[in-house]
C-alpha positions in Angstrom: 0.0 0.0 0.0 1.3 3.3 -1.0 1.8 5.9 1.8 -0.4 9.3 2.1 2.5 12.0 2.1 1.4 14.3 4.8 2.3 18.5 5.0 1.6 19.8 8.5 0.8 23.6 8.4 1.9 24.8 11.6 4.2 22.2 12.8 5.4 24.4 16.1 2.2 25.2 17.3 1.1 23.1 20.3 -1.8 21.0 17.8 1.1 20.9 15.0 4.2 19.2 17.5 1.8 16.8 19.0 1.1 15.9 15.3 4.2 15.5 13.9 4.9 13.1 16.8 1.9 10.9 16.7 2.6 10.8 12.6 5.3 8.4 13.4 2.9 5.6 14.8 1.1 5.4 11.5 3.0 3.1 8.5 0.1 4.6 6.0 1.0 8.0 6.4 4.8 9.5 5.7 5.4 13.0 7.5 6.6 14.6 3.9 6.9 18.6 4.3 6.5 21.1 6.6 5.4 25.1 6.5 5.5 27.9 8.9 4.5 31.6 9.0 7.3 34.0 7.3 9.9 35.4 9.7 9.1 32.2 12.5 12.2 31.6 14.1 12.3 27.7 12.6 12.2 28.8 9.8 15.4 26.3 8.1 15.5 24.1 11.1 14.6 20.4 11.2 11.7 18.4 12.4 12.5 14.4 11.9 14.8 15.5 8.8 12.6 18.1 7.2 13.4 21.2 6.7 10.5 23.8 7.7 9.8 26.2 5.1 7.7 29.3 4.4 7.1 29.3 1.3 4.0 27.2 0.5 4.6 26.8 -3.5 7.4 24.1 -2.0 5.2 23.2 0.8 2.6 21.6 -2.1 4.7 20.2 -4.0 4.7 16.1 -3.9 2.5 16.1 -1.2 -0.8 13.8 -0.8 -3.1 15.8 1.8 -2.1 18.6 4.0 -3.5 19.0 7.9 -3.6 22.4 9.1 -3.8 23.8 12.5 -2.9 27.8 12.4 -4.8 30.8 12.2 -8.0 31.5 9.4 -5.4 33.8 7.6 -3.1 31.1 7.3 -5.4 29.1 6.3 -7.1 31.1 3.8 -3.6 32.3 2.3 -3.1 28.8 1.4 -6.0 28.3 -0.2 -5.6 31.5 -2.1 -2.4 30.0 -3.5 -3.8 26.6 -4.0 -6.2 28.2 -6.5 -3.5 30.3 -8.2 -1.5 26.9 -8.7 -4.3 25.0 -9.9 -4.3 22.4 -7.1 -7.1 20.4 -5.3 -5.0 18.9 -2.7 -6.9 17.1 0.2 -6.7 19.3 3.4 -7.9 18.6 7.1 -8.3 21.5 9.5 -9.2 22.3 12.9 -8.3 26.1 12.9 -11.0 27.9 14.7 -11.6 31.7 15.6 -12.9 32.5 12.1 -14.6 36.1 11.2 -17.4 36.2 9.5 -15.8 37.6 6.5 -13.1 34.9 7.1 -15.8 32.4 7.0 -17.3 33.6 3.4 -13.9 33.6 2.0 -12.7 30.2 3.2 -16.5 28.7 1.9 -15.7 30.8 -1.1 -12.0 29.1 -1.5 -12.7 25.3 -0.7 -15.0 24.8 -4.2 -13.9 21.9 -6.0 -11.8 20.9 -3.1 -11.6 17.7 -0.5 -11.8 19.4 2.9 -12.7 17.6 6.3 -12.9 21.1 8.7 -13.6 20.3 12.6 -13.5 22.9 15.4 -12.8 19.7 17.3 -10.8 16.3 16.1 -12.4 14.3 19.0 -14.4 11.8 18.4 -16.2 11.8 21.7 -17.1 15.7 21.5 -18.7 14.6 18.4 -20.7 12.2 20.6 -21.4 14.9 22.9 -23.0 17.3 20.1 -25.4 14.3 19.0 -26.6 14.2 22.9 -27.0 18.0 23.1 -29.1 17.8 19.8 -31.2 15.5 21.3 -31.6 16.9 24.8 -32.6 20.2 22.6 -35.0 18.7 20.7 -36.7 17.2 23.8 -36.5 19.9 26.5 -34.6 23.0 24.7 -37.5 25.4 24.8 -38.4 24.8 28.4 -34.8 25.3 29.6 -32.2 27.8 30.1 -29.1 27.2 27.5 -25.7 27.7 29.1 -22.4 26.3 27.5 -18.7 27.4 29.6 -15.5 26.2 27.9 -12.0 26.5 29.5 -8.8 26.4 27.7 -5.2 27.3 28.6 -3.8 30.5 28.6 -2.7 30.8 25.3 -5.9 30.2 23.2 -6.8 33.5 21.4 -10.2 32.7 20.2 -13.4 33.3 22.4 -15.9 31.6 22.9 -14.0 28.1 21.5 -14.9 27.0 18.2 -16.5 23.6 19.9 -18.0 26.0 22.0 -19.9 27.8 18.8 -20.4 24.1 17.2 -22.4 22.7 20.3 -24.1 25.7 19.8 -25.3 25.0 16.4 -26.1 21.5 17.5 -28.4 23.0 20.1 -30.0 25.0 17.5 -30.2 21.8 14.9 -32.7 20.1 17.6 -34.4 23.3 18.3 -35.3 25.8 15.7 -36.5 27.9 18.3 -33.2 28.6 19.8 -31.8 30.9 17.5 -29.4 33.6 19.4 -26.2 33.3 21.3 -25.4 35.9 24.0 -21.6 36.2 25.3 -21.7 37.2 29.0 -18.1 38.6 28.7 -19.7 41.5 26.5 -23.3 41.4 27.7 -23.0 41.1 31.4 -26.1 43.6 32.5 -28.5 42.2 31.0 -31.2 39.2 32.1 -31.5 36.5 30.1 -34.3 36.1 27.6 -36.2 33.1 26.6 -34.6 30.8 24.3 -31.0 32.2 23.7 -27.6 30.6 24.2 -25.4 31.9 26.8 -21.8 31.4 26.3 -18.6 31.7 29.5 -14.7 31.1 29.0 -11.9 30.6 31.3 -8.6 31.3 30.2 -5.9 29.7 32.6 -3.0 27.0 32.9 -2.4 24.4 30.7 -6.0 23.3 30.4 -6.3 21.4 27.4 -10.1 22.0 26.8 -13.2 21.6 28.9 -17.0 22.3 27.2 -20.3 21.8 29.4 -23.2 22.3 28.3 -25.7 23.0 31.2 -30.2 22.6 30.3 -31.5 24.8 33.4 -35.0 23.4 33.7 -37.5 24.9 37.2 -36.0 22.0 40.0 -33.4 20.2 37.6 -30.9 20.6 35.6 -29.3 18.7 33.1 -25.3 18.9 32.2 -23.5 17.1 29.8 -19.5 17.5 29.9 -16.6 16.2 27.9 -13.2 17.3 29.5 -9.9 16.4 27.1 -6.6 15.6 29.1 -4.1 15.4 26.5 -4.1 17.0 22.7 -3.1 13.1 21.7 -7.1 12.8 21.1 -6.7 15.8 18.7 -3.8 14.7 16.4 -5.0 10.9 16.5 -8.8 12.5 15.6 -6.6 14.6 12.5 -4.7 11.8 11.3 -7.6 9.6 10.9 -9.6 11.8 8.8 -7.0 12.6 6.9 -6.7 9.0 5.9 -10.6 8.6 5.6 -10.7 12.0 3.4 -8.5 10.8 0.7 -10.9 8.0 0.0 -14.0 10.9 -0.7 -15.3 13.1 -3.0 -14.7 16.5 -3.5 -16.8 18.5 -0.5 -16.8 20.1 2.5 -16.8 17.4 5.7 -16.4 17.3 9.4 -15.8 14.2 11.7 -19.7 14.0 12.2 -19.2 12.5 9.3 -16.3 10.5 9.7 -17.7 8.8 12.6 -21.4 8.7 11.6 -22.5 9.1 15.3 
């Protein structure tokens, strides 16, 4: 069996090293290039005998699939250049904290492409957004809708991108639920009748907590899925990118992937 040459886009960041490493477990896959921002410092340096690069023309050369984790900019840029080139290589990504004009662009850029996009790679937060569906359909509009996420100290983005996708499950089983309210910006006002609130914690090394709480008069309902290492991440990438290259050109996530 042939291997899948792989090119991680944004092999320093913490989602990117923890990639690179787990790469080495699979015999189907062959780590092949590598491609940072201009001006990062490893820029020229090694990673398991590659040489990391910033120019992604040589990035997207000889390479089966690529698996991002950067920034929407990043991500868009090479897309822009994938289109200039004339090149419908396979990409995974879990980059999150997307603008909305970020969004239309991206949608705009993936046409005719193979792209498996996930704000989260794990396999049992996409369990979690099936259960939230359903506990939305059933008791969504007699409830109050809270979801908190926590993250380490370094995450930019707020609220987290799973945060905003159990959101849109919620929604999915209720189409009465339609508006999200971030206490960080709104935080003098009550709450109205079916909305979304959203909370984030910033702190520590947390690798990523999402609850999502159904406030109903004398019970409540919480369902939680708390991630201890970024392992489920890169092993969550790595399979879709093996399961992508055997689709058709669209836009997926691991939904479905794992067909929960």
């Amino acid at each position: 069996m042939k291997q899948i040459r792989v090119g991680v886009f944004g092999p320093n960041g913490r989602m990117g090293k923890d990639l690179v490493n787990q790469l080495q477990h699979f015999n189907s896959l062959k780590l092949f290039a590598l491609c940072e921002k201009k001006g990062h410092e490893s820029i020229g340096k090694k990673i398991s005998n590659i040489t990391i690069t910033d120019k992604i023309e040589s990035f997207l050369s000889n390479i089966d699939i690529v698996i991002d984790f950067t920034s929407p900019s990043a991500i868009i840029e090479l897309l822009v250049k994938m289109n200039k080139l004339n090149l419908n290589i396979p990409i995974v990504t879990g980059t999150t904290g997307y603008t909305e004009k970020e969004e239309k662009k991206f949608k705009l850029m993936i046409k005719g492409k193979k792209i498996l996009r996930s704000f989260n790679m794990s396999i049992g937060i996409n369990l979690m957004k099936n259960l939230v569906k359903s506990a939305s359909k059933n008791i969504g509009i007699h409830s109050d809708i809270e979801i908190t996420e926590t993250h380490h100290n370094k995450k930019r983005d707020i609220p987290s991108g799973t945060a905003i996708s159990l959101a849109e499950s919620i929604k999915e089983g209720n189409k009465n639920i339609n508006q999200s309210i971030y206490r960080e910006k709104n935080n003098n006002n009550m709450r109205k009748k079916n909305e979304i609130g959203f909370s984030s914690i910033r702190g520590g090394d947390v690798v990523g907590e999402h609850t999502v709480f159904f406030f109903l008069n004398g019970e409540r309902i919480e369902l939680k899925h708390i991630a201890s290492s970024r392992k489920i991440f890169s092993m969550g990438a790595i399979e879709a990118a093996i399961w992508l290259m055997k689709k058709k050109p669209g836009l997926y996530s691991i939904m479905d992937m794992v067909k929960v």
